[in-house]
C-alpha positions, -999 to +999 in steps of 0.1 A: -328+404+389-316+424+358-309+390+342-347+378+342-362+409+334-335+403+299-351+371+296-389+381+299-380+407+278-371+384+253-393+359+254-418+385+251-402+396+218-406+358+212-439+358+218-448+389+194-433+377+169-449+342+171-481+360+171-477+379+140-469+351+124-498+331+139-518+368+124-504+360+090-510+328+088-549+329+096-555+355+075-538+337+045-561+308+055-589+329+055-583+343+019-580+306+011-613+299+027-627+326+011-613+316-025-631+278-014-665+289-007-666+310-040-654+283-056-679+259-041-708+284-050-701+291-085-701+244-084-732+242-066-752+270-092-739+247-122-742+217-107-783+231-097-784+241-138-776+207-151-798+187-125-828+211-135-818+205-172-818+167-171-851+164-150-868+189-183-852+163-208-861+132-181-902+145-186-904+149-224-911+119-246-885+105-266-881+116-305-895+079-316-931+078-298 
C-alpha cells in the first residue's frame, strides 16, 4: 500500500510540473500572439494608407492632358 501511495505521490509531482510548464508555455505563445496581431495591425493601417493613396493618384488626370 505504502508503495502506491509513493508512486501517486510522484506522478502527481509529475503532473505539476508538466503543467507549469504547459502554463509557461501558453503564456509565451500568447505574448507571441499578441506581438502578431500588433504587428498585423500596424500592416493592415499602412497597407489601408497606400491603397487610399493610389486610388487619389488613379482619379486625377495625368500631367500631359
Amino acid at each position: 500500500m505504502e508503495e502506491r501511495i509513493i508512486k501517486l505521490e510522484s506522478l502527481a509531482a509529475q503532473q505539476d510540473q508538466t503543467i507549469g510548464e504547459l502554463n509557461r508555455e501558453i503564456f509565451r505563445q500568447q505574448q507571441d500572439i499578441s506581438k502578431l496581431k500588433s504587428r498585423i495591425s500596424r500592416l493592415e493601417e499602412k497597407l489601408a494608407a497606400r491603397l487610399e493613396s493610389e486610388q487619389i493618384a488613379g482619379n486625377e488626370r495625368p500631367p500631359h492632358y
